[in-house]
C-alpha positions in Angstrom: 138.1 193.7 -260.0 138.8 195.7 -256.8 140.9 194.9 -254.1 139.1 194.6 -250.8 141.4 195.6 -248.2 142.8 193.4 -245.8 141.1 195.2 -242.6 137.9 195.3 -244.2 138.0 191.5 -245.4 138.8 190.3 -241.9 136.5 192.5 -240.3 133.6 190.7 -242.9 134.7 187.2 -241.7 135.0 187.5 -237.9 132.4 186.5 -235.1 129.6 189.0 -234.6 130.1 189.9 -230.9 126.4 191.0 -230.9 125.6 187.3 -230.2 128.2 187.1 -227.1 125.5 190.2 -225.8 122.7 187.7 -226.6 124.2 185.1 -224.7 124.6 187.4 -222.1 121.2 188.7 -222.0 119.9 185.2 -222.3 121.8 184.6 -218.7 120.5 188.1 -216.9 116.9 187.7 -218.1 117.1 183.6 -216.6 118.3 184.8 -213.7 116.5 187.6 -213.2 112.9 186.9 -214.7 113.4 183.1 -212.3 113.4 185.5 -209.8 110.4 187.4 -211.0 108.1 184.6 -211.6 109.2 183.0 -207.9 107.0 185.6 -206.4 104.1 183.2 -207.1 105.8 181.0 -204.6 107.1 183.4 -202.2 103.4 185.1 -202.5 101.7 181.7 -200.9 104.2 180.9 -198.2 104.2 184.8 -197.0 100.6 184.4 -197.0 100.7 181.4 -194.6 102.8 182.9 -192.2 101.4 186.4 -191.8 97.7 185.5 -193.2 97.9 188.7 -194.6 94.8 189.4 -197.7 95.8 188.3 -201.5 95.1 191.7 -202.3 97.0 193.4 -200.0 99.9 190.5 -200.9 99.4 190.4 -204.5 99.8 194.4 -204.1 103.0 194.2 -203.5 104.0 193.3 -206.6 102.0 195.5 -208.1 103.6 198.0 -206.6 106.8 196.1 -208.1 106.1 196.7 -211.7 104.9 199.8 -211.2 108.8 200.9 -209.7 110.2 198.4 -212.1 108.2 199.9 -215.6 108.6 203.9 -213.7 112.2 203.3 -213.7 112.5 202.5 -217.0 113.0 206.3 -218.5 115.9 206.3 -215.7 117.8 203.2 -216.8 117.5 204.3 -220.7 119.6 208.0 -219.6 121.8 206.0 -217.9 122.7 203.4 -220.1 123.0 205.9 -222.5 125.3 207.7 -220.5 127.1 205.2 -218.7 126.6 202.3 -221.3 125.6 198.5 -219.8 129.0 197.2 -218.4 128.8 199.7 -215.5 124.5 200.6 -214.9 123.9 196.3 -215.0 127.0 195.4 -212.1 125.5 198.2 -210.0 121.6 196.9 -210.6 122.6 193.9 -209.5 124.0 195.0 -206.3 120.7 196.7 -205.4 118.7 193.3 -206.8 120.6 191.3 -203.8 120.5 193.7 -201.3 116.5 194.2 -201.8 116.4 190.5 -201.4 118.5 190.0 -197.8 115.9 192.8 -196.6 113.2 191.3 -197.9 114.3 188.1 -195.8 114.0 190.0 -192.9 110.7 191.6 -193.0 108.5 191.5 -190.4 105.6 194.0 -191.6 103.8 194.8 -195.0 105.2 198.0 -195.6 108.6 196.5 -195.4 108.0 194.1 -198.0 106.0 197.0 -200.1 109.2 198.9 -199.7 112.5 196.1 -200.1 110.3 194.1 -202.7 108.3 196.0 -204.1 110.5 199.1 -204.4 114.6 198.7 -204.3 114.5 194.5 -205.6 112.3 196.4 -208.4 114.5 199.4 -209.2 117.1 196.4 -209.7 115.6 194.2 -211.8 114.6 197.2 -214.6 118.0 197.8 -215.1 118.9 193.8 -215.4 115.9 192.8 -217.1 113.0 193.1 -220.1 113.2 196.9 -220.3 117.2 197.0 -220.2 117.6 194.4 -223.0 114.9 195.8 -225.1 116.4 198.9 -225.4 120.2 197.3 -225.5 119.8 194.6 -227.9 118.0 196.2 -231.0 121.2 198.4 -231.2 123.1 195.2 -232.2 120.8 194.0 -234.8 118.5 194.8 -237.8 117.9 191.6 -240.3 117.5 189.7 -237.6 115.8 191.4 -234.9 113.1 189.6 -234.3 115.4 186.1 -233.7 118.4 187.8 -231.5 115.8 189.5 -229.2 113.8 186.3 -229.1 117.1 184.2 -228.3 117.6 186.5 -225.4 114.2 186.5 -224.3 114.1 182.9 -224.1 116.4 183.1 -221.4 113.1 184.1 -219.6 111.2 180.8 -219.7 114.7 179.2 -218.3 114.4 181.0 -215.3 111.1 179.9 -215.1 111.4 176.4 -215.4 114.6 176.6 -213.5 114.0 178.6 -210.8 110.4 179.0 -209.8 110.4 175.2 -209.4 114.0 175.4 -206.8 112.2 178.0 -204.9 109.6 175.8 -204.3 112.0 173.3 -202.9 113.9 175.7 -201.1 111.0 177.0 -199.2 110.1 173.4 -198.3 113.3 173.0 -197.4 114.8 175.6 -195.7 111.7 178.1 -195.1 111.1 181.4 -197.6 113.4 183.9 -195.6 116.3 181.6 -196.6 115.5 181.1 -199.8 115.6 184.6 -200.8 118.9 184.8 -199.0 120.0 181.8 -201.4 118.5 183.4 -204.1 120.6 187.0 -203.3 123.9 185.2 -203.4 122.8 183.1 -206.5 122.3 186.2 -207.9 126.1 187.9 -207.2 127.7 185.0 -208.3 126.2 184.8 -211.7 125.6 188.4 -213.2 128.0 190.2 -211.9 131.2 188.8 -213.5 129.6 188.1 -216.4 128.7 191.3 -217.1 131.8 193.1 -216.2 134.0 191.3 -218.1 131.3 190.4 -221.2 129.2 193.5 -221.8 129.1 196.1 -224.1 127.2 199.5 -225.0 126.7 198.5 -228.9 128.7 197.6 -232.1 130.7 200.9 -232.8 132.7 200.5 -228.9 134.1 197.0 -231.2 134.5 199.1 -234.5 131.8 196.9 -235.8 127.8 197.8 -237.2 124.6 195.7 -236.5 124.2 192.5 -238.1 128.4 193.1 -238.7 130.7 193.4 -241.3 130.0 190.2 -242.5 126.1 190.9 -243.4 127.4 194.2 -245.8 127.0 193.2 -249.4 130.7 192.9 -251.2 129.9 196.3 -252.7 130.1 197.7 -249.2 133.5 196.2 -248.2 135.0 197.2 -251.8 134.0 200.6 -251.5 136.2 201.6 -249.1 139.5 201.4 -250.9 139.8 204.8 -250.8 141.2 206.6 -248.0 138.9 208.1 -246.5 135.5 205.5 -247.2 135.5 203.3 -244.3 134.6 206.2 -242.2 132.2 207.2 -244.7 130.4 203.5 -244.2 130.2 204.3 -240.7 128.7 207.4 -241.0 126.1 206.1 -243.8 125.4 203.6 -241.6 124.6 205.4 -238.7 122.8 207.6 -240.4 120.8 205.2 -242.7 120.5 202.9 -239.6 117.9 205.1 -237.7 116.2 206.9 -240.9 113.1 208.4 -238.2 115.2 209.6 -235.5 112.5 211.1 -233.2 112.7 212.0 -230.3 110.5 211.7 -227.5 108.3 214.8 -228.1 108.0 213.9 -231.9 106.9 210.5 -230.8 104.7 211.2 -228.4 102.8 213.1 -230.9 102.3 209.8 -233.2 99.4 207.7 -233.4 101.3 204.7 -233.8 103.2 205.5 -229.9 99.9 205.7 -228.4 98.0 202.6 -230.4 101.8 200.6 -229.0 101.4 201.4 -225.7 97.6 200.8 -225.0 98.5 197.4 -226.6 101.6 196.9 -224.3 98.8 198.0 -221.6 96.6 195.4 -222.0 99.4 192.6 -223.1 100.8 192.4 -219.6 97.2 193.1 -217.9 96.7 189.6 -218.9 100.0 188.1 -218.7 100.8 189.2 -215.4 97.7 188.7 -213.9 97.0 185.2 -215.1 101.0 184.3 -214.3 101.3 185.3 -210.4 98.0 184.2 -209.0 98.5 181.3 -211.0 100.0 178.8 -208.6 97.5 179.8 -206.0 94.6 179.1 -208.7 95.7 175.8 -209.4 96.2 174.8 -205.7 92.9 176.0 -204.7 91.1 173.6 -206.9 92.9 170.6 -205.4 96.5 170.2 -207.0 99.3 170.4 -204.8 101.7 173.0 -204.6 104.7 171.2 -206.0 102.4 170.0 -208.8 101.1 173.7 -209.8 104.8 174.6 -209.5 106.0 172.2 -212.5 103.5 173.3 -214.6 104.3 176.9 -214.0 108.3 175.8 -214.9 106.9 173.5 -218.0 105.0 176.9 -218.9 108.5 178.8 -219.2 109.9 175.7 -221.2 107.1 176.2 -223.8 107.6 180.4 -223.1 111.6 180.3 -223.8 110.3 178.2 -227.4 107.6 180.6 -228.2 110.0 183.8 -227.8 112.3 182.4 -230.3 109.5 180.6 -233.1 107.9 184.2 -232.4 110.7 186.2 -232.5 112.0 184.4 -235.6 108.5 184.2 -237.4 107.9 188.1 -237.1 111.0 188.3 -239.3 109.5 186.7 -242.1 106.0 187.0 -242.1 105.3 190.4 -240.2 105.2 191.3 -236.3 101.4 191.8 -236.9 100.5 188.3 -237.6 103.0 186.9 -235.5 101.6 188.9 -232.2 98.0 187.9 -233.3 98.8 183.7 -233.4 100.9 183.8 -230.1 98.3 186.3 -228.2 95.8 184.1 -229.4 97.5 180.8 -227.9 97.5 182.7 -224.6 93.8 183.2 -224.8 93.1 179.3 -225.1 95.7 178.4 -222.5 93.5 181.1 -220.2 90.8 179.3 -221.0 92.4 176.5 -220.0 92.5 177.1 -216.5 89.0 178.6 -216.7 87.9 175.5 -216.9 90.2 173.3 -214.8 89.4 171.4 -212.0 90.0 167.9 -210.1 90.0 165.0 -212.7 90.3 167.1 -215.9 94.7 167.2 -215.3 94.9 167.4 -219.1 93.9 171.2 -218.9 97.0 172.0 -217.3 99.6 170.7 -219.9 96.7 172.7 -222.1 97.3 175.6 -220.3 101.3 175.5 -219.2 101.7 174.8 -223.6 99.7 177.0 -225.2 99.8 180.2 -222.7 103.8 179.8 -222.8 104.5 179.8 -225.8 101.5 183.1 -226.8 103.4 184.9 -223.4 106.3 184.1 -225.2 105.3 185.9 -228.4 105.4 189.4 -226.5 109.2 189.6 -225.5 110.5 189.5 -228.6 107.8 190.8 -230.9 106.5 194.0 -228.8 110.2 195.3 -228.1 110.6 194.7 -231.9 108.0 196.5 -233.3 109.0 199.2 -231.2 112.6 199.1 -232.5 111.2 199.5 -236.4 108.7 202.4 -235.5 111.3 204.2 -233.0 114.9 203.4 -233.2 117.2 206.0 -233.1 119.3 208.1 -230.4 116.1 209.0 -228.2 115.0 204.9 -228.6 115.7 205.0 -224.8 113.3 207.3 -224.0 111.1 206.2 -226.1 110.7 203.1 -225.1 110.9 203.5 -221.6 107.2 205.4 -222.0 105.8 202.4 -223.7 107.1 200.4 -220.5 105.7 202.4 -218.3 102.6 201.6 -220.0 103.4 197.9 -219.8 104.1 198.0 -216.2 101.1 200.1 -215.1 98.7 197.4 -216.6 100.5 194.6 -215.4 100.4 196.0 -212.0 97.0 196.9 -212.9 95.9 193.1 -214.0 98.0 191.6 -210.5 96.3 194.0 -208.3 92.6 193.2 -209.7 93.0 189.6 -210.1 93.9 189.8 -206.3 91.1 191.8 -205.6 88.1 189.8 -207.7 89.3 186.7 -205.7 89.2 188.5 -202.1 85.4 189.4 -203.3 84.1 186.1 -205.6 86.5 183.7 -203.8 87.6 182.7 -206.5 89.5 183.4 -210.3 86.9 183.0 -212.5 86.1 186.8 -213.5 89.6 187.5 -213.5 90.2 185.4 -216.5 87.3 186.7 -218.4 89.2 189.9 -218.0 92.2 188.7 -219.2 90.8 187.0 -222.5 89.1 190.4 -222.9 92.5 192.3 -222.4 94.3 190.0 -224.7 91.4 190.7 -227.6 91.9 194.5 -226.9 96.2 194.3 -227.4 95.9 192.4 -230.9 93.6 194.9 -231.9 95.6 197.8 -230.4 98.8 196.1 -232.1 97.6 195.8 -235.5 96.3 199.4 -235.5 99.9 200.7 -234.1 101.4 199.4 -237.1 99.4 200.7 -239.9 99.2 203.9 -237.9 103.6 203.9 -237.4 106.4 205.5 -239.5 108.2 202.7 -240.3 107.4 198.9 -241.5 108.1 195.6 -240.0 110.6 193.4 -241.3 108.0 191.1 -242.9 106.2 193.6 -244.3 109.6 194.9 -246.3 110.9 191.8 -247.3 113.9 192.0 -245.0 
């Protein structure tokens, strides 16, 4: 029997540090995605005192994920060339400072420009897009569950935070609580990520999954001099077997089916999840009220991302994306039909729609991983954001607008159950169309 050496047999039995970067994602996305989802809150107040249009309002965070999802091609280059620990401390520098200006606005353009434009430049480089391009780095067997670990971190932001920024704009007024919210912020991410993050496995000496997921034929074939280094290289280069780059991608059907899906998916999402509270509250339910179920929908969204995330491991992203997008769809329906009397709709809605918005965090950036990872995944994926971000700004901006003409929300949703029908369909053809399979597909 061979000897396995004693480098390579403790390096098989320590701690994966890749889940110390989920914990730490987990963290930044709560933090920052609490902040995200408070703009339903924020969006009604601001609207009281400046009786400014919901369109014209709700444009401004349009205009937000349009910066935040545009940014995205920016933050991949630089985390590729300045790595995580240094591109997340300095986005959340510009996070706070976008907030105290935003406290101090006194016009629409101002808000347009410290919300809507530097507080988003922030948040792309703390948030979704950052993580989805760091975290699939770290891990291959278990994609799927790591990314949707992480992601959960964004329903604990919402049941956390959206429902304190409530109180604190009861309490203290909205200008305040962004100020609150800026120093919450500082405190929080940007220790954590100095002293805790990383740019990926080989800055530890250590591959995805780590040493201890390599078969004992692995770790044995390295007693020779020179082999360990050959399992690195192997690894890297077996690790990211289609390699494209950007052009190469870009000329694939399975890119284009992905991003018309992640089009559509966030139409829906985002457009049903910031006009929400004001939906609920204009068919009778207090503010407060609306605001609970919006942080019970993040309890049930932080659950979905890792049942999802997990379950697209075993059985196939496909299926996976299909059941949670289709949970969304009834919990749209849901508020469709919601009005005074019939409160049961709304734990209907804030359980089913959080855990199918769950589904997306985990599953989409997954998908994209087995199609596309490799050096230029980066790039790569920060196109498909783009996508992302123009339809949620898309879906924001005209759920804003049908209510400005109907006076109410009812269209809207109709356009977002068709938009979720559209991204399973788009999502299933990406992946028959794509180079590579999903881990359920291959028997991972």
């Amino acid at each position: 029997m061979r000897r396995i050496p004693q480098r390579l047999n403790m390096r098989q039995h320590r701690f994966f540090y890749g889940w110390i970067i989920v914990a730490v994602s987990c963290i930044n996305l709560a933090v920052i995605f609490g902040l995200w989802y408070s703009f339903s809150v924020f969006f009604v107040a601001i609207i009281e005192e400046f009786q400014w249009s919901r369109a014209a309002t709700s444009g401004v965070f349009s205009c937000f994920i349009m910066v935040h999802s545009f940014s995205a091609i920016l933050v991949g280059s630089a985390l590729d060339r300045f790595g995580p620990r240094r591109v997340i401390p300095a986005a959340v520098c510009l996070v706070a400072a976008g907030l105290v200006a935003s406290s101090r606005i006194q016009e629409l353009w101002q808000l347009y420009f410290w919300y809507g434009m530097v507080t988003a430049a922030g948040v792309c480089a703390v948030g979704f897009i950052a993580h989805s391009m760091i975290l699939p780095r770290w891990f291959e067997r278990k994609r799927g569950l790591a990314i949707g670990i992480a992601m959960a971190g964004i329903g604990i932001g919402m049941q956390i935070i959206v429902p304190t920024s409530q109180y604190l704009i009861e309490l203290y007024g909205w200008r305040s609580a962004y100020l609150i919210m800026a120093v919450m912020i500082l405190v929080t991410l940007l220790p954590l990520n100095l002293l805790l993050q990383r740019s990926g496995p080989e800055e530890i000496g250590d591959v995805p999954d780590g040493w201890g997921s390599r078969s004992i034929d692995n770790v044995t074939a390295a007693t020779e001099p020179e082999s360990e280094e050959r399992i690195n290289r192997d690894t890297e280069a077996g690790r990211h077997p289609n390699a494209l780059t950007l052009h190469d991608a870009l000329r694939t059907r399975s890119f284009w089916f992905l991003a018309s899906s992640f089009f559509f998916t966030p139409l829906a999402i985002q457009g049903t999840l910031i006009h929400q509270v004001a939906s609920v509250t204009d068919k009778g339910f207090p503010p407060v009220q609306a605001a609970f179920f919006f942080g019970m929908a993040g309890i049930f969204g932080s659950a979905g991302k890792i049942i999802f995330g997990s379950l697209s491991d075993r059985i196939g992203r496909e299926p996976a994306f299909a059941l949670g997008m289709s949970c969304a769809a009834i919990g749209v329906i849901s508020l469709f039909f919601l009005q005074e009397g019939r409160d049961f709709l709304l734990y209907t809605y804030a359980v089913l729609f959080g855990l199918g918005y769950g589904s997306v965090a985990p599953v989409m950036p997954a998908r994209a991983a087995d199609l596309f990872l490799g050096p230029h995944f980066g790039k790569i994926f920060g196109m498909i954001a783009i996508a992302g971000g123009t339809g949620g700004a898309f879906g924001v901006l005209l759920s804003g607008k049908i209510f400005d003409i109907t006076n109410n929300y009812t269209i809207a949703f109709l356009v977002a159950i068709v938009a979720i029908i559209l991204s399973i369909v788009l999502f299933i053809r990406a992946s028959s169309a794509g180079p590579g399979k999903s881990p359920g597909q291959t028997g991972r």
